[in-house]
C-alpha positions as CSV (number, residue, x, y, z in Angstrom):
1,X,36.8,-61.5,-71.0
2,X,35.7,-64.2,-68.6
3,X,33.5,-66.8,-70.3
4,X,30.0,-66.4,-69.3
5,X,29.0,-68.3,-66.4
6,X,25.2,-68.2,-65.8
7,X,22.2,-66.5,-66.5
8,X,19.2,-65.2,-64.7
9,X,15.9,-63.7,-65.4
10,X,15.5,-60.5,-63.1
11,X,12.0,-60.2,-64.1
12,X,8.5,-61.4,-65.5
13,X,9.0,-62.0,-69.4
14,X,7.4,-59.5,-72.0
15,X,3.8,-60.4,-71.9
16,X,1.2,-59.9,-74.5
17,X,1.0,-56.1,-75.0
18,X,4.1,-55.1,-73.0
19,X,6.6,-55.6,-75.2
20,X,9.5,-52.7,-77.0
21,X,7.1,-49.9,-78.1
22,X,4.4,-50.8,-76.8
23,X,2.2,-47.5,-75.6
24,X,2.7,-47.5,-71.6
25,X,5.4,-49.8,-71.7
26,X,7.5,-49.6,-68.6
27,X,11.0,-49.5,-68.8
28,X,12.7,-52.2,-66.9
29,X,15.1,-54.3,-66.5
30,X,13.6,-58.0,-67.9
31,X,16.9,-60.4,-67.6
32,X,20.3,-60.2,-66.4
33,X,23.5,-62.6,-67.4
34,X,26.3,-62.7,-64.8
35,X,29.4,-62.5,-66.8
36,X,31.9,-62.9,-63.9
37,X,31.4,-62.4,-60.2
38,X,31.1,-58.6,-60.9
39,X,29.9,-58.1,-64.4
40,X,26.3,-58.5,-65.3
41,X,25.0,-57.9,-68.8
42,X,21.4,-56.1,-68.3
43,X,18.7,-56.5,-71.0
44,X,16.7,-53.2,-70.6
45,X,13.4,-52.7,-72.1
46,X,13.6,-49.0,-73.4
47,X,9.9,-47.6,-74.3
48,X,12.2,-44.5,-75.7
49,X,13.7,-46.8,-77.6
50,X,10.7,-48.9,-78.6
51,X,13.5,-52.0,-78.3
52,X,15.0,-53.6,-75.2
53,X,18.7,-52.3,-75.0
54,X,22.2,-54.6,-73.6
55,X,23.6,-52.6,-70.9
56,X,26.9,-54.0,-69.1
57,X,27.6,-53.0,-65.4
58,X,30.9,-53.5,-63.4
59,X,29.8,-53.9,-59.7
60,X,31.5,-52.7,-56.9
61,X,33.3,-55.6,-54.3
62,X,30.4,-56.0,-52.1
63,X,27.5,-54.8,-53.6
64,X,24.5,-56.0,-52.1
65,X,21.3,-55.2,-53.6
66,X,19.4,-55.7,-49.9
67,X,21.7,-53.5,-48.4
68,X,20.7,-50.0,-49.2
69,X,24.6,-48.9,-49.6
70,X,24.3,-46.4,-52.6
71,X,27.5,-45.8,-55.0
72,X,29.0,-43.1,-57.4
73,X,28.4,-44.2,-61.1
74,X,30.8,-43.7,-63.9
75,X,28.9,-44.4,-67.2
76,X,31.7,-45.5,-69.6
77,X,30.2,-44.5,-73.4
78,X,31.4,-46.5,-76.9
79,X,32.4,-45.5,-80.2
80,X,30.8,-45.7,-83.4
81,X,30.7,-49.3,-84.8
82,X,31.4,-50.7,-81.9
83,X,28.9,-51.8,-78.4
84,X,28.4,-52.0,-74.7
85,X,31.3,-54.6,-74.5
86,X,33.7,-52.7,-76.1
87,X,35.4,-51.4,-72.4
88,X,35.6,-54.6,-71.0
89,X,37.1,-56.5,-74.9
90,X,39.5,-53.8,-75.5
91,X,40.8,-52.2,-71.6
92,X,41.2,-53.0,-68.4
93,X,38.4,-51.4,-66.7
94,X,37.6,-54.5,-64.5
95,X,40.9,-54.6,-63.2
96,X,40.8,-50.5,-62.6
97,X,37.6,-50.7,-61.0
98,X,38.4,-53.6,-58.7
99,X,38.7,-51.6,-55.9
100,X,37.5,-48.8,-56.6
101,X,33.8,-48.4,-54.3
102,X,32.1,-47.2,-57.8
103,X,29.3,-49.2,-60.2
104,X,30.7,-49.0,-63.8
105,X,27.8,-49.0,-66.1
106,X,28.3,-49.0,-70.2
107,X,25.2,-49.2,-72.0
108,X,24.4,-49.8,-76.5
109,X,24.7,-46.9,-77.6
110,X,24.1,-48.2,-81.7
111,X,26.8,-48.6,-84.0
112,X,25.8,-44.9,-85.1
113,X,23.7,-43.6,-82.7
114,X,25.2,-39.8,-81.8
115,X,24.2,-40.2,-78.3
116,X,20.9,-38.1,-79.5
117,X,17.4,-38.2,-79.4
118,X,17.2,-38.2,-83.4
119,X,15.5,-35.2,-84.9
120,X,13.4,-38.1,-87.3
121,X,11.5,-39.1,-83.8
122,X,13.3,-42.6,-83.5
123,X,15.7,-43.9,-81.8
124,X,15.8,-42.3,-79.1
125,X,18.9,-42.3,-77.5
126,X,19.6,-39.6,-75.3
127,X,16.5,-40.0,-73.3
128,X,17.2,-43.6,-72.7
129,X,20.2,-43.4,-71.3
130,X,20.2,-39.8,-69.4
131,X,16.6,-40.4,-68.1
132,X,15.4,-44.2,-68.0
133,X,18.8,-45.9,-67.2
134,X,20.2,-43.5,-64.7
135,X,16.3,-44.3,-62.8
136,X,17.1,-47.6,-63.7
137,X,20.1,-48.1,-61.9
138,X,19.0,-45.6,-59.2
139,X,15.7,-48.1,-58.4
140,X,17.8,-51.5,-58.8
141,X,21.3,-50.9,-58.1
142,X,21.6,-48.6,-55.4
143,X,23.3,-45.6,-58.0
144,X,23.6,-42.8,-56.1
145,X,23.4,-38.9,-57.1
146,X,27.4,-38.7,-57.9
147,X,28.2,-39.5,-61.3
148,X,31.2,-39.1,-64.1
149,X,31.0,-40.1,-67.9
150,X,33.9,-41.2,-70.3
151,X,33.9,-41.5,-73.7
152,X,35.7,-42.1,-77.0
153,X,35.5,-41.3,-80.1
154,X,31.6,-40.7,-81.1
155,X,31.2,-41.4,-76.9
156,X,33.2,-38.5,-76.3
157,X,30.9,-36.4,-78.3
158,X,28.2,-38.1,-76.2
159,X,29.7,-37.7,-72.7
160,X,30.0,-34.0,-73.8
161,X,26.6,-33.7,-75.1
162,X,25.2,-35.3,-72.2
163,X,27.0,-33.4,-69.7
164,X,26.1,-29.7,-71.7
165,X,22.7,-30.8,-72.4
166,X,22.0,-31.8,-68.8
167,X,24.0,-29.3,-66.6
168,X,25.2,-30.6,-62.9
169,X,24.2,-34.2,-63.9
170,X,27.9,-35.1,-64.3
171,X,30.6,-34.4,-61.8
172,X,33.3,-35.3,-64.7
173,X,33.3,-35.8,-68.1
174,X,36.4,-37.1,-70.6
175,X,36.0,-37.4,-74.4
176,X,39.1,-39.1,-76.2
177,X,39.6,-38.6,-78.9
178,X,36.6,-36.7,-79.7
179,X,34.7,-34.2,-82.2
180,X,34.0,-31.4,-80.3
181,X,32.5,-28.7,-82.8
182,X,29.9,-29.8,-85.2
183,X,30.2,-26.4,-86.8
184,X,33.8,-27.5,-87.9
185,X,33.9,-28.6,-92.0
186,X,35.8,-31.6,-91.4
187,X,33.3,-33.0,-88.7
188,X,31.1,-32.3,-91.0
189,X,32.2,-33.9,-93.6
190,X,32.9,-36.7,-91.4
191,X,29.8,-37.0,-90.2
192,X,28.1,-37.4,-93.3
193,X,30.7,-39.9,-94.4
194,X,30.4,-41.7,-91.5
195,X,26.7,-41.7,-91.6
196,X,26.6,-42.6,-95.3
197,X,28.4,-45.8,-94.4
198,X,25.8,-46.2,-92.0
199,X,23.3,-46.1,-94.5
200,X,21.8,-43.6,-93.0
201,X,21.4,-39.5,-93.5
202,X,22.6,-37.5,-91.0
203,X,19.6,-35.3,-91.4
204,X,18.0,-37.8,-89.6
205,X,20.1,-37.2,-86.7
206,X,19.6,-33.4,-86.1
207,X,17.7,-32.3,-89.2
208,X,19.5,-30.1,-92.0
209,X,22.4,-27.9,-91.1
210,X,20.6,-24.9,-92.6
211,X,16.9,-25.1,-91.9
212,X,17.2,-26.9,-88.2
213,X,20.3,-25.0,-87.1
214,X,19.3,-24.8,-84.0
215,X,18.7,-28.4,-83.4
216,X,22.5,-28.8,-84.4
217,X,23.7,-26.4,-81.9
218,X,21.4,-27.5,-79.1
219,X,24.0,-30.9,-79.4
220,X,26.9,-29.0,-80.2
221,X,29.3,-29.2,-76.8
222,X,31.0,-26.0,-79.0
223,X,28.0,-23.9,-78.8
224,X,27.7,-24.3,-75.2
225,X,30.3,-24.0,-72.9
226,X,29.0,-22.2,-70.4
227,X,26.9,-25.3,-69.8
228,X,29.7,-27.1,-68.2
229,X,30.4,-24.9,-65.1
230,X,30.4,-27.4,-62.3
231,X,31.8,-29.8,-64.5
232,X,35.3,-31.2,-64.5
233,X,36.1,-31.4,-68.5
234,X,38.8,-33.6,-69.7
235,X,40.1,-33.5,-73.8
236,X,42.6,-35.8,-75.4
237,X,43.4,-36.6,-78.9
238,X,46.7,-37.7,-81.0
239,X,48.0,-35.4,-83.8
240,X,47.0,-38.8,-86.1
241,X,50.7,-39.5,-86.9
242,X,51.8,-43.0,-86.3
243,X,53.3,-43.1,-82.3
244,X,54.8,-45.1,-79.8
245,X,51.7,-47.5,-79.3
246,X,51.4,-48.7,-83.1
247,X,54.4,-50.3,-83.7
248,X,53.5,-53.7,-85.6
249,X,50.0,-52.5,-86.4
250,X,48.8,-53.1,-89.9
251,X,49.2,-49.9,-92.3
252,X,45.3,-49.9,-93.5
253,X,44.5,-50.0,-89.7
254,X,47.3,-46.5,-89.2
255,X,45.7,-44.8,-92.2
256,X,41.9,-45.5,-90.9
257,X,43.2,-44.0,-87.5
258,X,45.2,-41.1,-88.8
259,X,42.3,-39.4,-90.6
260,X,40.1,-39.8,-88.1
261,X,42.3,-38.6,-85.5
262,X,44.2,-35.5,-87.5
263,X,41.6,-32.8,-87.9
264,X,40.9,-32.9,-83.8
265,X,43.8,-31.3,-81.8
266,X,42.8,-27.7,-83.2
267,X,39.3,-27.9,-82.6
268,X,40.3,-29.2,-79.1
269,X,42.5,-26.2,-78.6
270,X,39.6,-23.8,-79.0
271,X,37.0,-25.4,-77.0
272,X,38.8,-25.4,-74.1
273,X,40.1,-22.0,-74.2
274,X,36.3,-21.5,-74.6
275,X,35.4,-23.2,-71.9
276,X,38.4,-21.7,-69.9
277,X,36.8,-18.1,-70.5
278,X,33.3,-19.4,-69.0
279,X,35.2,-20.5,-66.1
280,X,34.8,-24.3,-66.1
281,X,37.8,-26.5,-64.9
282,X,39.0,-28.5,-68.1
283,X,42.3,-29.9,-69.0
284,X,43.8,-31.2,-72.2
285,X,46.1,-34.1,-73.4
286,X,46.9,-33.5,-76.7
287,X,50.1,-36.1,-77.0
288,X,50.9,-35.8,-80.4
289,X,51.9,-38.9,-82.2
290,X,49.2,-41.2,-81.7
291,X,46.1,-42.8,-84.0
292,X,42.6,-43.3,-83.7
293,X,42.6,-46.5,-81.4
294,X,42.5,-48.4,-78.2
295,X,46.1,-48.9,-76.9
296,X,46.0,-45.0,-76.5
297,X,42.4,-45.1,-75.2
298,X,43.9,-47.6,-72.9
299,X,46.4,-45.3,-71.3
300,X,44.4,-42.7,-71.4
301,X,42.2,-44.4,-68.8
302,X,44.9,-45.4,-66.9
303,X,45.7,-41.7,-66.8
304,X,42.5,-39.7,-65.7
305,X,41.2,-42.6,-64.0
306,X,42.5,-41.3,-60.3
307,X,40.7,-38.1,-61.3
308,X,37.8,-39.8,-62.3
309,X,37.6,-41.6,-58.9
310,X,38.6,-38.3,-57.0
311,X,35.4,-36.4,-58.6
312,X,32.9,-38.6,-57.4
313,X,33.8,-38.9,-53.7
């Protein structure tokens, strides 16, 4: 990634009472560090959030904030343990996107945030970046009504759970490598291993399984597939056996990947036969070999990106 070349404050420091969760708080943009000639690193303060939030946007070639021009958005969504610079460390987004007449905005989404509004009140994830960023970028950067999402890994579960929990709001929407059904044992169990290492208690996330059900399915994208009409739906995942992109990579690194990326081309299957019966346009990539990491991420992108582009003219 290019060095960072400059910073500038895009508006009045937090003042006395107007700082992260402070009642009435408005949400706004309060600095912004230019990267390279089209990546700027936004400091958001979030009063969902009670916090101020990074959020890292690729700009179209000639963007001009006095101009008026307004542009597609793809919001680009991280995995778990990972942040907002993930697309730009690990891909070649930039590059992708150099000509492409699109803003390319990838906000924090917390190292295990679930994309959710969490059931324990706080954070609040889901409304921050479906409601307060997307008016965010609407106000300051032009962002127009046409928008896709892409994630991976726990960002696929978000892209999905943003575009089923907010119908219409997303033209397009790809998980990689992805859990899909949060009904399925394994997620579960995943979930609550991944959380534990978190130090934190999935309960806090959605409730309990048993007594808040409901809450669980309201974010499961398998519970809901009629949701995504109007939609285009894209699924991809590796069988979790070692393929053609892991040659040289260290063995702890293939295990890691493996388990995580086993369990999900069945689940996969039968979500989008589901969502082929409600009549929403999905297709699937299930390639077989591959692990849980970036170089098939990477191609992935490569892959879906003319689709991507395609949706949101």
């Amino acid at each position: 990634m290019t060095a960072l070349l400059s910073t500038q404050t895009a508006a009045a420091a937090e003042g006395p009472g107007d700082g992260p969760g402070t009642p009435g708080a408005v949400d706004r943009i309060t600095a912004v560090k230019k990267v390279d000639a089209r990546i700027q690193d936004l400091t958001v303060l979030s009063s969902a959030m009670g916090a101020s939030i990074p959020v890292r946007v690729i700009l179209p070639k000639g963007w001009d904030k006095a101009s008026g021009v307004t542009y597609p958005v793809l919001y680009m969504l991280h995995g778990g343990e990972d942040d907002y610079t993930s697309w730009t460390r690990e891909t070649d987004v930039e590059e992708l996107a150099k000509d492409a007449n699109v803003i390319v905005v990838m906000p924090d989404g917390g190292k295990a945030g679930y994309y959710s509004d969490w059931y324990a009140g706080t954070p609040r994830w889901e409304t921050f970046h479906t409601t307060e960023l997307v008016r965010l970028m609407e106000q300051e950067y032009h962002a127009g009504p046409a928008r896709a999402i892409v994630g991976l890994s726990m960002g696929g579960f978000g892209a999905l759970n943003y575009a089923g929990r907010h119908p219409g709001m997303f033209r397009y929407a790809a998980a990689m490598s992805s859990y899909v059904d949060l009904n399925d044992p394994v997620v579960r169990l995943t979930l609550a291993l991944g959380t534990g290492l978190a130090g934190i208690d999935v309960k806090q996330v959605w409730g309990d399984p048993v007594a808040n059900a409901a809450v669980w399915q309201a974010h499961n994208p398998a519970a809901m597939p009629g949701a995504f009409r109007g939609t285009r739906v894209h699924l991809s995942a590796g069988n979790g056996l070692p393929g053609p992109l892991d040659q040289g990579r260290p063995l702890d690194v293939l295990l890691v990947g493996a388990v995580a990326e086993s369990a999900l081309p069945e689940s996969i299957r039968k979500f989008s036969t589901a969502l082929r019966s409600r009549g929403v346009a999905v297709t699937t990539h299930l390639y077989g070999p591959g692990t849980h990491s970036w170089p098939y991420w990477q191609r992935e992108l490569h892959s879906i990106w003319p689709t991507i582009m395609t949706s949101l003219r």
